[in-house]
LODREN-43561 format. One record per residue (C-alpha): x, y, z; residue in one letter; residue number from 1. Coordinates in steps of 0.2 Angstrom, whole numbers, plus 5000, padded with zeros to 4 digits. Example, Ala and Ser with C-alpha at 12.3 -4.5 7.8 and 13.67 -1.06 7.14 Angstrom:
// LODREN-43561
> 5062; 4978; 5039; a; 1
> 5068; 4995; 5036; s; 2
//
This chain:
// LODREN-43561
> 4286; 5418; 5577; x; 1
> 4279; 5414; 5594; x; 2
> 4272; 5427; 5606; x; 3
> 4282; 5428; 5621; x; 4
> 4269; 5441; 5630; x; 5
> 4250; 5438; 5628; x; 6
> 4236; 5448; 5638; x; 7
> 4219; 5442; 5634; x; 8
> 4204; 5456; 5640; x; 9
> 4216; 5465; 5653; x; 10
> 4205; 5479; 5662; x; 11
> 4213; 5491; 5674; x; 12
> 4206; 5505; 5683; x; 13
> 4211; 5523; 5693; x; 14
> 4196; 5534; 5697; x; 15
> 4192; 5540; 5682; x; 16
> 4205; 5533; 5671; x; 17
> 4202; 5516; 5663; x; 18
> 4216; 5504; 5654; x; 19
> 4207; 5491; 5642; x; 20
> 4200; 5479; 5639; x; 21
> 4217; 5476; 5632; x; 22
> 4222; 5461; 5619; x; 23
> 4241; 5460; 5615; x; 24
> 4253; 5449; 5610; x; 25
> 4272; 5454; 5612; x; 26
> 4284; 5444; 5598; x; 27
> 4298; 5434; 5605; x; 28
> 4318; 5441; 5601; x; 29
> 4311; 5462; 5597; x; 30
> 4311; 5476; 5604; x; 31
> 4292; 5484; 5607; x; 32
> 4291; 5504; 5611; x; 33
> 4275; 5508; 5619; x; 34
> 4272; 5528; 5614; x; 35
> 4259; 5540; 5620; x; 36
> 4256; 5554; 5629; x; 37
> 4254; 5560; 5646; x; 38
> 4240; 5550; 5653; x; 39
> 4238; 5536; 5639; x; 40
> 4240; 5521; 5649; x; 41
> 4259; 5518; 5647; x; 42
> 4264; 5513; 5664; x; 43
> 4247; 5505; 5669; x; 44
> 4250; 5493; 5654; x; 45
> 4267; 5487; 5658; x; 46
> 4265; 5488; 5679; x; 47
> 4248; 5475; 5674; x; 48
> 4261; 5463; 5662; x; 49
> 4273; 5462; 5672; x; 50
> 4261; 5460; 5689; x; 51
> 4269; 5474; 5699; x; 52
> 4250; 5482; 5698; x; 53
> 4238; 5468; 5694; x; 54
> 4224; 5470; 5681; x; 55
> 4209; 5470; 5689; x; 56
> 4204; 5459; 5676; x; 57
> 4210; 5447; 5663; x; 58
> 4224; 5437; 5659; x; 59
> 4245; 5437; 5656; x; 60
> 4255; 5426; 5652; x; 61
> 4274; 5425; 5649; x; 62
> 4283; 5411; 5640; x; 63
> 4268; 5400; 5645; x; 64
> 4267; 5404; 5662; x; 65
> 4255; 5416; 5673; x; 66
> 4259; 5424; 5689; x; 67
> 4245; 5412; 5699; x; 68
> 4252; 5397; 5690; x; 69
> 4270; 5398; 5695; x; 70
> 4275; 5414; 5703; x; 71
> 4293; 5411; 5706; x; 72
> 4295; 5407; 5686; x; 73
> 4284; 5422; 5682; x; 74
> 4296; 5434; 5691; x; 75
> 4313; 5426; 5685; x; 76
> 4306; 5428; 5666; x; 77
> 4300; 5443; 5665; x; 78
> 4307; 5461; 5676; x; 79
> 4300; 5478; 5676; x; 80
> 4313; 5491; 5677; x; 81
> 4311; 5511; 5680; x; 82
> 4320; 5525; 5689; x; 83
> 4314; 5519; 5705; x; 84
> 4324; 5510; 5716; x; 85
> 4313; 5501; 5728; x; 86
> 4324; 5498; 5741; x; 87
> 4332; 5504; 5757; x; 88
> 4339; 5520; 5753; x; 89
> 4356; 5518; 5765; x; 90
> 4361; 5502; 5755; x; 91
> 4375; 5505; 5746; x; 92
> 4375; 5497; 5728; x; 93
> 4384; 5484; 5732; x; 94
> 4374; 5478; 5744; x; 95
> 4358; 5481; 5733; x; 96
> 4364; 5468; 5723; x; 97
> 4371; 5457; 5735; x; 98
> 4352; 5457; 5739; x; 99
> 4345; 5455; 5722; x; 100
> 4358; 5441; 5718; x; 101
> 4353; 5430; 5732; x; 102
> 4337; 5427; 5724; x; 103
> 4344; 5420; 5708; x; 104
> 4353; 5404; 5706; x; 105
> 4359; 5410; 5688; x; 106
> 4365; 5427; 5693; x; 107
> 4379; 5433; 5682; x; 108
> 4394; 5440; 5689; x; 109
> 4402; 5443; 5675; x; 110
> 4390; 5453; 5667; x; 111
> 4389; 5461; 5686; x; 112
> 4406; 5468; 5685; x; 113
> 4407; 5474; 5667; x; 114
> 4391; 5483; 5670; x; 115
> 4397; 5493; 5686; x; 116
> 4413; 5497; 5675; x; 117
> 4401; 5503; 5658; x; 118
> 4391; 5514; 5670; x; 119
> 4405; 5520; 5680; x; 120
> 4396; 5515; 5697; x; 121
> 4404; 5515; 5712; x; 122
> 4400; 5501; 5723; x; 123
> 4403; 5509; 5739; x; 124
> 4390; 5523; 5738; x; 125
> 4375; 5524; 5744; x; 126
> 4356; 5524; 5736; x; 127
> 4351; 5541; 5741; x; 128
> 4365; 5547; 5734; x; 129
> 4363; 5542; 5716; x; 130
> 4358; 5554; 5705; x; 131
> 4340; 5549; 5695; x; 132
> 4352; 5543; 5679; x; 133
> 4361; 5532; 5691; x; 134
> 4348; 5527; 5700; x; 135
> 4339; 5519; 5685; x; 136
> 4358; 5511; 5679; x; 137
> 4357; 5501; 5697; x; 138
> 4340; 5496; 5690; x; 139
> 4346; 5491; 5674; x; 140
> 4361; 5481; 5681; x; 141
> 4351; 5471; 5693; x; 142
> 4339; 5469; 5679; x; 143
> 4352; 5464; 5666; x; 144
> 4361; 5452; 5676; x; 145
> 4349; 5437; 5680; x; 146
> 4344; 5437; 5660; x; 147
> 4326; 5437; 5661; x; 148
> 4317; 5434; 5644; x; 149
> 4307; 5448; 5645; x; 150
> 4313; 5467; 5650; x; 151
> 4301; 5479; 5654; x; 152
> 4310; 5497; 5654; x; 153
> 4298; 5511; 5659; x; 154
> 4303; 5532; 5651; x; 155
> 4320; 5522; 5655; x; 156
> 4332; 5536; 5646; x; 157
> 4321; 5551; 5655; x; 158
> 4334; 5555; 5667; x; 159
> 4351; 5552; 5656; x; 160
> 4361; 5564; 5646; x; 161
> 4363; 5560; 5627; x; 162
> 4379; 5552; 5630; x; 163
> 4372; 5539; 5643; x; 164
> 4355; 5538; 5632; x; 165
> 4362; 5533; 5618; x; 166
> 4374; 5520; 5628; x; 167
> 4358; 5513; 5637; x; 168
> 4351; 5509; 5616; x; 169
> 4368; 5500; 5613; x; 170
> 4366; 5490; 5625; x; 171
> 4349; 5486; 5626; x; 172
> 4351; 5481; 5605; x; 173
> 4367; 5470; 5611; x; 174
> 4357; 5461; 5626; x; 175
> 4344; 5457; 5615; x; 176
> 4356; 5449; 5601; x; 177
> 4364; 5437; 5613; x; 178
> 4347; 5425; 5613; x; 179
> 4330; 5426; 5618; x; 180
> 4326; 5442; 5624; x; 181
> 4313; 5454; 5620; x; 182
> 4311; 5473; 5627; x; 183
> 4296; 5482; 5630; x; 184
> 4300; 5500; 5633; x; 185
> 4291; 5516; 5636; x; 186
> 4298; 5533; 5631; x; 187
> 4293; 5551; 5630; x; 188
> 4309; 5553; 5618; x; 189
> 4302; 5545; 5601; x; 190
> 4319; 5548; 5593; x; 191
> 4324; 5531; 5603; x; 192
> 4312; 5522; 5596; x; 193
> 4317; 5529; 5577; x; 194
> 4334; 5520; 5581; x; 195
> 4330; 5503; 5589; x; 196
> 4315; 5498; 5591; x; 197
> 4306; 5483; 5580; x; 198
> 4289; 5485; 5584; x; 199
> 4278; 5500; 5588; x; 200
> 4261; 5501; 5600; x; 201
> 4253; 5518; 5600; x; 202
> 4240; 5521; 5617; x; 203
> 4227; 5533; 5617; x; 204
> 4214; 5533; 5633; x; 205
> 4219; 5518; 5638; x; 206
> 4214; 5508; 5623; x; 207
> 4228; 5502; 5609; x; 208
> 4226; 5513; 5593; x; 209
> 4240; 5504; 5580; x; 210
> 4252; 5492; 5585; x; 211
> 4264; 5485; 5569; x; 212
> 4282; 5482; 5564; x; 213
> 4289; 5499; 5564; x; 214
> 4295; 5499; 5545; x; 215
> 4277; 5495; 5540; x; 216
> 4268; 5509; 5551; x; 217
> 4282; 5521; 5540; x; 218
> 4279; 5514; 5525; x; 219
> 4260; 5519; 5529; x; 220
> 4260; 5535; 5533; x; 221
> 4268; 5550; 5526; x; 222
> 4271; 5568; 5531; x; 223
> 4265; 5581; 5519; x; 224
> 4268; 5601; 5516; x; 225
> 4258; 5610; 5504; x; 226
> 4254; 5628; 5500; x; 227
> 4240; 5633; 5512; x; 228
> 4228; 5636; 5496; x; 229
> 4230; 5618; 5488; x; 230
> 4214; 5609; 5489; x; 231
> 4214; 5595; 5500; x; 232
> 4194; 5590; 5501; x; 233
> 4198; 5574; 5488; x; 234
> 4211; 5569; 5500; x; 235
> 4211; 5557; 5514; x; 236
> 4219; 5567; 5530; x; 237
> 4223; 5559; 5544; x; 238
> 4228; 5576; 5555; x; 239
> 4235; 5591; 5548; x; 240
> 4239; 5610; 5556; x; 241
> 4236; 5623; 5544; x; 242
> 4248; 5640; 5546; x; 243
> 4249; 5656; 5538; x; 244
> 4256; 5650; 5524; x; 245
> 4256; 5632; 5522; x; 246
> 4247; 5617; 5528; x; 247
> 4256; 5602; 5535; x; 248
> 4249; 5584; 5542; x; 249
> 4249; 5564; 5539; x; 250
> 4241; 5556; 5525; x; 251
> 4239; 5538; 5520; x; 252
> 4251; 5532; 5509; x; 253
> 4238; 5527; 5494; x; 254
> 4234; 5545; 5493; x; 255
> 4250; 5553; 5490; x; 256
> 4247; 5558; 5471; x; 257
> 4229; 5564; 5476; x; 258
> 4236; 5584; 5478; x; 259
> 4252; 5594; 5475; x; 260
> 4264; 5594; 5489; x; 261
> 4281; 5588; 5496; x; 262
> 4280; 5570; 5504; x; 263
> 4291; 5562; 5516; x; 264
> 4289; 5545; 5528; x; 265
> 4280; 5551; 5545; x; 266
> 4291; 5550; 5560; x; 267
> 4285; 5543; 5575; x; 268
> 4279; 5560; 5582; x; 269
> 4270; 5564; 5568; x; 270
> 4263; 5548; 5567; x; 271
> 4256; 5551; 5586; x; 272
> 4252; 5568; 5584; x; 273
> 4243; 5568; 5569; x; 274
> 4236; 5551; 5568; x; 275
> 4231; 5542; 5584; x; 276
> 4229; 5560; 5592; x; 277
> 4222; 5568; 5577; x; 278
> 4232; 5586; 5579; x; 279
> 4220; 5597; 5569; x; 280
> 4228; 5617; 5572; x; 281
> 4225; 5631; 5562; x; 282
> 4236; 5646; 5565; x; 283
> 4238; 5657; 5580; x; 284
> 4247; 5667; 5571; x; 285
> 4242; 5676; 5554; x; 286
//
């Protein structure tokens, strides 16, 4: 199983924010969710792979290729998506990807069509009238359409309704069955990632905490309640918020017969709240 995406010592930096130095390497045919909070380094990571921002320092590489190798096969391999359309705001959509098209000789126009019907877009109206959801659907369409190997999505179900959410994970899990793809996606709603994703990368300050096959970072770690007196000093916690009347956190797997309590696999937001952000609250309220 070959790595499709490999950063080697990537620095980037915004006054007094730094990413890195970052080493990765993105399996080929998966899905890979990039999860933290506000700040982490979420953005600045997949602007840097995908070359959109440059790292200041270090090196990509996508299916063999960098950017200062060959540029034009860097960008037809990989694409960076968000809710952003960088484009002339009177284009209508149909002329967006009139635009778009024209750069690639394997545009699909099949695939062109059955998209503007599944997210009910109409071709005739214009950019600035597009709603934030429908914007980032134009994205996804012009993204969609040339096949690159490698798509980038960035928070991309943060302006949809459940409805369009969850068609947006459908398709993104049929894309990626229909050959070589992989998906690197960002998402402030975890609960996406519960459902689709294969792989998992947790940022904190700009420096990878735990990166692993999702199933295994489950397996890991589980979410424990206990009554607020139990003893938990022969324990090995990794975060835990204590309330008035009982005490609830993440623990390593290999511990869960060291104290009395009800265990359960850690979801993703636990994992992040407690684990790579070490969430450590006693009660506000006694």
């Amino acid at each position: 199983m070959r790595g499709i995406v490999t950063v080697k010592k990537a620095v980037q930096s915004y006054n007094e924010f730094q990413l890195g130095p970052i080493d990765l390497s993105i399996k080929e045919g998966y899905i890979t969710a990039v999860i933290g909070r506000n700040g982490a380094g979420k953005t600045t990571l997949l602007k840097g792979i995908a070359h959109i921002e440059p790292f200041l320092d270090g090196e990509v590489t996508v299916a063999n290729s960098s950017y200062d190798q060959d540029r034009i096969q860097f960008n037809r391999t990989i694409c960076y998506v968000s809710e952003e359309i960088n484009m002339y705001s009177d284009f209508t959509v149909q002329q967006s990807i009139d635009f778009v098209s024209s750069f690639y000789t394997n545009w699909d126009s099949d695939l062109e069509q059955r998209l503007l019907k599944e997210f009910q877009l109409s071709s005739k109206k214009k950019i600035h009238q597009l709603s934030k959801g429908m914007k980032l659907k134009v994205n996804v369409l012009l993204a969609l359409c040339f096949h690159p190997k490698v798509l980038i999505l960035d928070e991309p179900t943060a302006g949809l309704d459940p409805v369009a959410r969850q068609e947006l994970l459908v398709l993104l899990q049929q894309w990626i069955e229909t050959g070589e793809k992989t998906v690197i996606l960002s998402s402030h709603i975890t609960t996406d990632f519960e459902q689709i994703a294969d792989y998992v990368m947790f940022l904190r300050d700009g420096q990878i905490v735990l990166y692993d096959d999702k199933e295994k970072l489950k397996d890991k770690y589980l979410y424990f309640t206990a009554n607020h007196h139990t003893d938990l000093s022969n324990a090995r916690i990794y975060g835990y918020q204590k309330g008035a009347y009982e005490v609830t956190g993440v623990i390593d797997s290999e511990q869960e017969n060291t104290f009395d309590a009800q265990l359960r696999p850690a979801t993703l937001d636990e994992i992040l709240y407690y684990v790579v952000e070490g969430g450590t609250n006693d009660a506000i309220f006694d």
